[in-house]
Structures are given as C-alpha cells and as structure tokens.
C-alpha positions as CSV (number, residue, x, y, z in Angstrom):
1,X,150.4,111.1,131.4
2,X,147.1,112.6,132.3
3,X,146.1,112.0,128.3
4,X,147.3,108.6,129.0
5,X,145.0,108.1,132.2
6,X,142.0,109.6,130.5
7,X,142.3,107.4,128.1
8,X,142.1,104.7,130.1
9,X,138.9,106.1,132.4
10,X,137.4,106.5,128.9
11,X,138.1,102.8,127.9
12,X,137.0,101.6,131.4
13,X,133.4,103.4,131.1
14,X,132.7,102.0,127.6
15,X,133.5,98.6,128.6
16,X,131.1,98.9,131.7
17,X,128.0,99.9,129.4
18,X,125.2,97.5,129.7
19,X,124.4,95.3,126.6
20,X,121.1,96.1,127.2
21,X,121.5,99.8,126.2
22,X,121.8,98.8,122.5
23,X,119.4,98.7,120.2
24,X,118.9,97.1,116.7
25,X,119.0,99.8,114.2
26,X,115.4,101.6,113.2
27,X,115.3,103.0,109.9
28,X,113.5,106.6,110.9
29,X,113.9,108.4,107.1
30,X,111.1,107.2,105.1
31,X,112.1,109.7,102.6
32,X,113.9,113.3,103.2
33,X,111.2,115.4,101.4
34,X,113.4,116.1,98.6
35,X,115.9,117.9,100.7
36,X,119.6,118.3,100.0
37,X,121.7,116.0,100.7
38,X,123.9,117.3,103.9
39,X,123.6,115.8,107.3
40,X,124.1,113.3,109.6
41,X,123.7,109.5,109.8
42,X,120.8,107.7,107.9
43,X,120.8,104.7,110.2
44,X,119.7,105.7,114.0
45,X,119.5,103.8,116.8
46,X,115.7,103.8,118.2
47,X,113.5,100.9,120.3
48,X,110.0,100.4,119.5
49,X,108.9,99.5,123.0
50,X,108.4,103.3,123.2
51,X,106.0,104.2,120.3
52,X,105.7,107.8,121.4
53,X,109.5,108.5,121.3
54,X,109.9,106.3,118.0
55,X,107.2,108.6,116.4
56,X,108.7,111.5,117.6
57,X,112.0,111.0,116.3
58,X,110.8,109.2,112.8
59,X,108.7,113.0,112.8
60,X,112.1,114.7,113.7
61,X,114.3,113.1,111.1
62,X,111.6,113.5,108.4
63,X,112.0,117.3,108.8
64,X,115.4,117.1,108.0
65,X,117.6,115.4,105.8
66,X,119.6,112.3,107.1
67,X,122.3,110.4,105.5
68,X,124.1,107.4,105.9
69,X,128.1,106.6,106.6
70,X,128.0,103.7,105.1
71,X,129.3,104.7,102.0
72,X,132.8,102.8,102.0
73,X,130.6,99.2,102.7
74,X,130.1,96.5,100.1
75,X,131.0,96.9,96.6
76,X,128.7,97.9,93.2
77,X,129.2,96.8,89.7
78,X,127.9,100.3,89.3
79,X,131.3,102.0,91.3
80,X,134.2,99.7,89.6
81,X,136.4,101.7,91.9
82,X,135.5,105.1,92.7
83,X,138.0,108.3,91.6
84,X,137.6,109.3,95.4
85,X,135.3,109.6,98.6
86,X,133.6,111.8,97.3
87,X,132.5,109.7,94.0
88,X,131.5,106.7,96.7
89,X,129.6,109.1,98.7
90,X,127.3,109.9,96.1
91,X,126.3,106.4,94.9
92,X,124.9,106.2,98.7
93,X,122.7,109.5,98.6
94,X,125.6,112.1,99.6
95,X,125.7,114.1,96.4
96,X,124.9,118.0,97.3
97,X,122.4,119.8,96.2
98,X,122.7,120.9,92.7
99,X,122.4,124.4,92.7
100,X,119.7,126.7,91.2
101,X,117.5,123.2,91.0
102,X,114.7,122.6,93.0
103,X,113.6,119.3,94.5
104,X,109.9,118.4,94.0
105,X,107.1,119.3,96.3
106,X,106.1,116.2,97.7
107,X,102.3,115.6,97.7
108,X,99.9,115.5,100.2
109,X,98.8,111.6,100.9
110,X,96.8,110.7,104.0
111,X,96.9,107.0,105.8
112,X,92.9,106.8,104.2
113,X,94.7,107.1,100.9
114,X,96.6,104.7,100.7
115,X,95.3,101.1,99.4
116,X,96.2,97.4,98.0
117,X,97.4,99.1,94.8
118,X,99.5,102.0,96.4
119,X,103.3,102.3,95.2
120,X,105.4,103.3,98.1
121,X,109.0,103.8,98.3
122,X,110.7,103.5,102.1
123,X,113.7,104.5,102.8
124,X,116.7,106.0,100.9
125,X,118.1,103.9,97.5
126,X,120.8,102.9,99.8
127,X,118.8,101.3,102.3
128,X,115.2,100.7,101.8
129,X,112.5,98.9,99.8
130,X,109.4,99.3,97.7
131,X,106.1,98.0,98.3
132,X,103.3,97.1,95.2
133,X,106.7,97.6,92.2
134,X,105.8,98.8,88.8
135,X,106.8,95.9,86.3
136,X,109.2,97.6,83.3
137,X,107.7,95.7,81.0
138,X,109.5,94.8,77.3
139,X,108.2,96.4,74.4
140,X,109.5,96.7,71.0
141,X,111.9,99.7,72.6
142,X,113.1,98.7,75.5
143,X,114.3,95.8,76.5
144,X,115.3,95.4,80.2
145,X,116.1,92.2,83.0
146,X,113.4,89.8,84.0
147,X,113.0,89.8,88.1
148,X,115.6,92.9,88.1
149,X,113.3,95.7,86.7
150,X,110.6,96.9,89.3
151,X,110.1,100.4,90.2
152,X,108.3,103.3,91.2
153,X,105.5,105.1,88.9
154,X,106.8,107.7,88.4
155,X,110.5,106.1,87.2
156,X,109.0,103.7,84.9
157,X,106.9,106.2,83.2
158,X,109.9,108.8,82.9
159,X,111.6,105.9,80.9
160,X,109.2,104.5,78.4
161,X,108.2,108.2,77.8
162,X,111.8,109.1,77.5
163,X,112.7,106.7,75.0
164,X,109.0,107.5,73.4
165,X,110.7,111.3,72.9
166,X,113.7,109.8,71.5
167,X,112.3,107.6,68.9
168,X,110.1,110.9,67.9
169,X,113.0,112.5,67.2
170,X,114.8,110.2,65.4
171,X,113.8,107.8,62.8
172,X,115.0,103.8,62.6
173,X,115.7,104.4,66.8
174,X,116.7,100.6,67.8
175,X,115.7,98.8,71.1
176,X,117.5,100.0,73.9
177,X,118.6,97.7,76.7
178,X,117.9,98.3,80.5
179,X,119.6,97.1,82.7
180,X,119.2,96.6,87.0
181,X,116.3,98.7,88.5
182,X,114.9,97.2,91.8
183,X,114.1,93.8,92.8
184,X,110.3,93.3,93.4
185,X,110.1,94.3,97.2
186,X,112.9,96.4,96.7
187,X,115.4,96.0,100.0
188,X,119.6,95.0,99.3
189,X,120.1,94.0,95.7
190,X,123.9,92.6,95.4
191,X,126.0,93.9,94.0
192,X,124.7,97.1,94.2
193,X,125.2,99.9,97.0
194,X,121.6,101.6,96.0
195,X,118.7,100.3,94.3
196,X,117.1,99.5,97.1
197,X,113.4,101.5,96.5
198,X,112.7,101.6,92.8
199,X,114.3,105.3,92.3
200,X,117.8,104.2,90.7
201,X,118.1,102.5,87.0
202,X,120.9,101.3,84.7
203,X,119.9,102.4,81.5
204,X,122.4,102.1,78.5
205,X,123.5,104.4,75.9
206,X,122.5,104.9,72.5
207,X,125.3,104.0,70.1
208,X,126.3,104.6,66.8
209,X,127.8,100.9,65.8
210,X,124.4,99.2,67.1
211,X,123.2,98.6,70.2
212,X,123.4,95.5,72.2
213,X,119.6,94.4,73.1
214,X,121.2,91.6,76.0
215,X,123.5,93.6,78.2
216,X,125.0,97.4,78.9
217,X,127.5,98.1,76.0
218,X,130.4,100.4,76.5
219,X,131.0,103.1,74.4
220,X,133.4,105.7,73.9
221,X,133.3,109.8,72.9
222,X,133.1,108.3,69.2
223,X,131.1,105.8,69.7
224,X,128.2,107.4,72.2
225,X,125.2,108.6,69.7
226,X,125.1,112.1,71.6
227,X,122.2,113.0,69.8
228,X,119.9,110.3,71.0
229,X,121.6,109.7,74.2
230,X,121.2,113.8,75.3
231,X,117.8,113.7,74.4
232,X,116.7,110.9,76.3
233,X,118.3,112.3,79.7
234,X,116.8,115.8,78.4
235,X,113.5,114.4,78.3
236,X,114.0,113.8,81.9
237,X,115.8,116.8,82.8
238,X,113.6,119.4,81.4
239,X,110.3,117.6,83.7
240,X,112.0,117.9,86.6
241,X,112.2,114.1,87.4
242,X,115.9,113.1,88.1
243,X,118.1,113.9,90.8
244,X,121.7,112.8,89.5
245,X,123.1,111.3,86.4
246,X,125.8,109.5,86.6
247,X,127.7,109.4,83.6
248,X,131.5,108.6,82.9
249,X,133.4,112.1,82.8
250,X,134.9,111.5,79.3
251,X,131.3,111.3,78.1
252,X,130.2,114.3,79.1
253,X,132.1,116.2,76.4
254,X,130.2,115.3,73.3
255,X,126.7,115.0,75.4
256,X,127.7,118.8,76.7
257,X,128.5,120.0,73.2
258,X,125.5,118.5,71.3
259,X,123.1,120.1,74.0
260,X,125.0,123.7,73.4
261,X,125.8,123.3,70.0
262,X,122.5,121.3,68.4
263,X,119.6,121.0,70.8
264,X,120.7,124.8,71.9
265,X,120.3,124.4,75.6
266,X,120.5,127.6,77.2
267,X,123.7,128.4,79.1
268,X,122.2,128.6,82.8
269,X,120.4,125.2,82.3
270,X,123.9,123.6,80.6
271,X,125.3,124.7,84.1
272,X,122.8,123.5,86.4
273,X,122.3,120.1,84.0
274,X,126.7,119.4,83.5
275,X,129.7,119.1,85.9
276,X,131.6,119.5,82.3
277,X,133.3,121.8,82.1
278,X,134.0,122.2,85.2
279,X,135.8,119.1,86.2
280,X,135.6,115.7,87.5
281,X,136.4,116.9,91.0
282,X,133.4,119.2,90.8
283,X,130.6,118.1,93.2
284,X,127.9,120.0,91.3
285,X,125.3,119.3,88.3
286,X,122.8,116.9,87.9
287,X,124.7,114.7,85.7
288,X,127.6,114.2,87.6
289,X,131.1,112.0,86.9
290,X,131.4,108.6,88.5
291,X,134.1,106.1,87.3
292,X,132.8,102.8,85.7
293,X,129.3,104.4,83.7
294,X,130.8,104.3,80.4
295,X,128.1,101.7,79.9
296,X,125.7,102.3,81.2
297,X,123.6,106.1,82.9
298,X,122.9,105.4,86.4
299,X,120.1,107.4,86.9
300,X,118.2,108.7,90.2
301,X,114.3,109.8,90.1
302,X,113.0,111.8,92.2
303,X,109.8,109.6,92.8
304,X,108.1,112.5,95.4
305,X,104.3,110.5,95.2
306,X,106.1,107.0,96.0
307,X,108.0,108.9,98.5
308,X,105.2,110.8,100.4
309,X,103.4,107.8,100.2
310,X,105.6,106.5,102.9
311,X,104.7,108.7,105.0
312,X,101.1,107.6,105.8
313,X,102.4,104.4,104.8
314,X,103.8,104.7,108.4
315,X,101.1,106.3,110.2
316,X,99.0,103.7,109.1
317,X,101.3,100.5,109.9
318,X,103.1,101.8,112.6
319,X,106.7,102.4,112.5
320,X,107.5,98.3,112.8
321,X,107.7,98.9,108.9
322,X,111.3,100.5,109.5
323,X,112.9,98.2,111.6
324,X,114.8,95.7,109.2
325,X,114.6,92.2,110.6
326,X,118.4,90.7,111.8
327,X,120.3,87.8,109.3
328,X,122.1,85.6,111.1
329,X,125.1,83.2,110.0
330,X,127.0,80.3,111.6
331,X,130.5,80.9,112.5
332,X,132.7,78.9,111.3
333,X,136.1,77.1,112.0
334,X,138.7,79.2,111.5
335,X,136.5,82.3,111.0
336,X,137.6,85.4,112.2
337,X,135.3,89.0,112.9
338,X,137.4,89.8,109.6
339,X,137.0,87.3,107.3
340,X,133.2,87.0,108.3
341,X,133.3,90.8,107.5
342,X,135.0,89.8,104.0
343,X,132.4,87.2,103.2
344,X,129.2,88.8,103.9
345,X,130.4,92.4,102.3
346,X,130.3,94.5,105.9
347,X,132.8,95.5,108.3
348,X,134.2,93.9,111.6
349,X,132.5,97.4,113.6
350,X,129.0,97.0,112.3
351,X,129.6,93.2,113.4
352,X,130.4,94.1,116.6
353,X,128.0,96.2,116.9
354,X,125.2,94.4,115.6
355,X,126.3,91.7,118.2
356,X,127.2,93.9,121.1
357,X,130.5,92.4,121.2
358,X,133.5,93.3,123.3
359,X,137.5,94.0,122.4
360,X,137.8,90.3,124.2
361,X,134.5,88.4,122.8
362,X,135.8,85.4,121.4
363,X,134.5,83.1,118.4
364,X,132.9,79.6,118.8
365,X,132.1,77.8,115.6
366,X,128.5,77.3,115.9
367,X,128.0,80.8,117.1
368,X,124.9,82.3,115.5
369,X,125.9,86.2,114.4
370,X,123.9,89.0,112.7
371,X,126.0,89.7,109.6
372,X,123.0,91.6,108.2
373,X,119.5,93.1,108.1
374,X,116.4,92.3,105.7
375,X,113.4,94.7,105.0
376,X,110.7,93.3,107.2
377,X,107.6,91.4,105.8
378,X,105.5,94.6,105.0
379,X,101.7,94.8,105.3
380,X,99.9,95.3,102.0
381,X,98.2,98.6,102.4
C-alpha cells in the first residue's frame, strides 16, 4: 500500500512540472577526444540563454566521453537486423575500447586557425555533421556514389591510399566500388543510424568472380579475395586510422587466416586487429562482427584533426552550432503518437518529449509536432 501511494505522489509531482523546465536538446560532445566508448547519454538537455553554464558543460562533457541511448531508433541498411543489443549499440558509437589500442592524440587547433577551407567534424557519427566535406572523387580505382560520398581528410585519404597499397601489391587490381560515406553537410543520412560527420564509409570487398563497379556485392568465405580485401583494411590498421571494422563474422575466418598464415601478422596485433577467434559475442577487436556486412566493410576513422577542429570551431561560433534546429509535421486524421512515431522512424517518448506532452495530451489534425531535429545552418569558418 505505501509502494502503491508512493507511486502515486511520484506520478502527481511529475505531472505538476512546469513545461517551461524543458529544454530542446543541445548537442554538448563535439567529439570525445578519442576516448573509449563507456558512459552516459550523448544527447543532454542544456539552454543557451545561459552561455556561461552551456560553455561549462560543453567543457565538462568534452573531458569525458558521452554516449547516446538511442541505439534501438530508426533502422540502417547497414544493421539488417542486429545479432543482439550489443551489435545495435555499436553502430551508434557504443563499441568498447579495444584493448592494447590507443586512440589518436588529437591536435592542438586554435579559433585563429581555423578558416573558409577548414574540415570539421561535430558531433558523434550518430548524431552530427561536417562542415567544408572532402569530395571522394572517381578515379580509375574507385568508384563511389555521386552526392553520397563526402568526408573528412583524413578518411578520404586513408581510402585512395589504401586501395593505392592494394593495387601495389597486386597486379590487374579492378575498380572497387564505394558505397554511402556522408552527405555534403553531413547531419541524418536515411537509412543510416551513423554517417552523420564524414568518419563512417561503406566500402566493398574485393572478390574473386569480379567485382561489381555499380553497387556493394555480396560475397561469401569462397568468394571474398582475402588477400586484397586484408590488405586494404591492413593498410589502415597498421597507421593507426580506424576505430572499428565491421565485417560479417563468417568473413573473418579467411581474412584472419590470410593475415596469420600469408601477410604473417604477428600474434598480439592479430588479437588486437580480430574478434575471430574469439566469437561473435565478443565485444573486442577492431574489426568487429555485425550482421548484414557481408557486402560491404563498414568502416570508422578516427578523423582526430577534423575532430579537434570542432573544438575551436565552437569557441569561435559559439555553442548555437550544437543546437539542432526542430522539424515539425502536421498531424494527421487518424494519427496516433504511434503511428507518427512509425512514419518518421522515432519513438512515441522522444515525441513526447520533444513536445512536452502529457499522459492525457490529445491529437488535433492540424497540430504542428516536432518529429525531428536538423543540424543548424552553420557559419563558414
């Protein structure tokens, strides 16, 4: 009975709160400095009518490494249906740290240094954008998607000087197709989870029956050209540039085995590179399982100049360059907070929350609702 009662007091005091307490959401990690990936929520609630206490908070969170829980939200042609929460987690920057590899050092860049051509990446892949994208450009070795493949720097280099070492290597190399990267401002890329600031890329495998120039090819253990496909993700791995690989568990086999076997990987870099052996469930290694990359590597850069740039980025601009700007929609009749929810990929407690609404707020067709956010219209620096 007293449970019951305190349940009730509980439900009393949250339905008195003021709507004016909340808050739209402030983005406050402009990067996490290369930390592991442990913490708490990505998206906190700040106001910008207090500069001071925004500042002091964005300063707080850049010390430390904050995630998001919106993990479960929308859907990705990347994920076609996760082996678990833990898969999901890691498409939206939960991974954990691999261990024995250290993150980059992120540079020093003041507010002075940054300019009209600066490349900066804000915010996490989940949620963020870019500002001045690198154009992945088609050449007679790569071909990738028109509009779909922006990026930072740093990531567009890794890959035209990866697939540089591979055709070094091996003789009569054909083109290899890329797929999604970023869009040119970066910010929510349907149907993707991530890709939102020019870190994360879609780059197929090289295949022994041919590869296919227009689109991401599936391949199998017999099919994958190991040899070629290891050594573009070595050329990566042994700068120091990537911070997950996802690739399709059953795929890892003849990748491991080449790199032990041929390219003679030492053992303490095949078990800080593989989660084979080990076993899907295994949360460690930089190239990691996730179910539905049997076509394509999904692969995450660690972009630290991009990323430090959006640090003075900020304390130039002012932290108005976090806030994502509301997108509203017209309710409609018939519509319910769930199949609103359904339509624009979100949930019914982000909607209510985004619109302050109660257990007994009720629908009007007409109503105007935030069923989103946008990355604001940045400066050019």
């Amino acid at each position: 009975m007293r449970h019951t009662a305190l349940r009730l007091v509980l439900l009393l005091m949250a339905l008195s709160t003021p709507a004016a307490a909340w808050q739209p959401p402030l983005l406050l990690e402009a990067f996490d400095e290369g930390a592991s990936h442990l913490g708490a929520p990505g998206w906190l609630t700040g106001t910008l009518a207090d500069p001071a206490h925004a500042r002091a908070r964005l300063e707080a969170d850049l010390a430390r490494t904050a995630l998001d829980d919106t993990a479960s939200d929308g859907s990705d042609d990347d994920a076609d249906g996760p082996d678990d929460a833990a898969a999901q987690r890691e498409m939206t920057d939960d991974g954990e740290a691999t261990p024995g590899v250290e993150p980059p050092k992120l540079p020093d860049i003041r507010p002075e240094d940054i300019n009209e051509k600066t490349t900066v990446s804000i915010g996490k892949a989940s949620e963020g954008w870019l500002v001045n994208g690198v154009l992945l450009e088609d050449s007679e070795r790569i071909k990738s998607r028109p509009k779909r493949n922006y990026g930072t720097p740093e990531m567009v280099d890794a890959i035209r000087r990866a697939v540089d070492d591979v055709h070094a290597k091996f003789k009569g190399t054909q083109r290899l197709a890329v797929g999604d990267l970023s869009r040119t401002g970066g910010g929510s890329f349907r149907p993707h989870l991530s890709h939102q600031s020019g870190r994360d890329a879609d780059i197929a495998y090289y295949s022994r029956d041919g590869q296919d120039q227009n689109g991401l090819r599936r391949v199998t253990r017999r099919t994958i050209d190991a040899g070629r496909s290891f050594t573009l993700m070595q050329s990566w791995l042994e700068r120091g540039e990537v911070e997950y690989i996802f690739v399709d568990y059953r795929l890892q086999q003849p990748l491991y085995e080449y790199a032990r076997d041929v390219a003679k990987v030492p053992a303490a870099k095949l078990e800080a590179w593989f989660q084979y052996p080990r076993g899907r469930r295994a949360r460690t290694g930089i190239i990691r399982h996730l179910r539905g990359h049997a076509d394509h590597l999904h692969v995450r850069f660690w972009a630290p100049g991009s990323r430090a740039a959006a640090k003075a980025y900020i304390a130039k601009y002012g932290t108005k360059v976090l806030k994502p700007v509301p997108v509203y929609r017209k309710v409609r009749r018939g519509d319910s907070l769930w199949k609103i929810a359904r339509r624009y990929k979100t949930s019914v407690k982000k909607l209510k929350s985004w619109n302050r609404m109660g257990r007994r707020s009720l629908l009007q067709p007409g109503q105007k609702l935030i069923t989103g956010w946008r990355a604001p219209s940045l400066p050019s620096p």
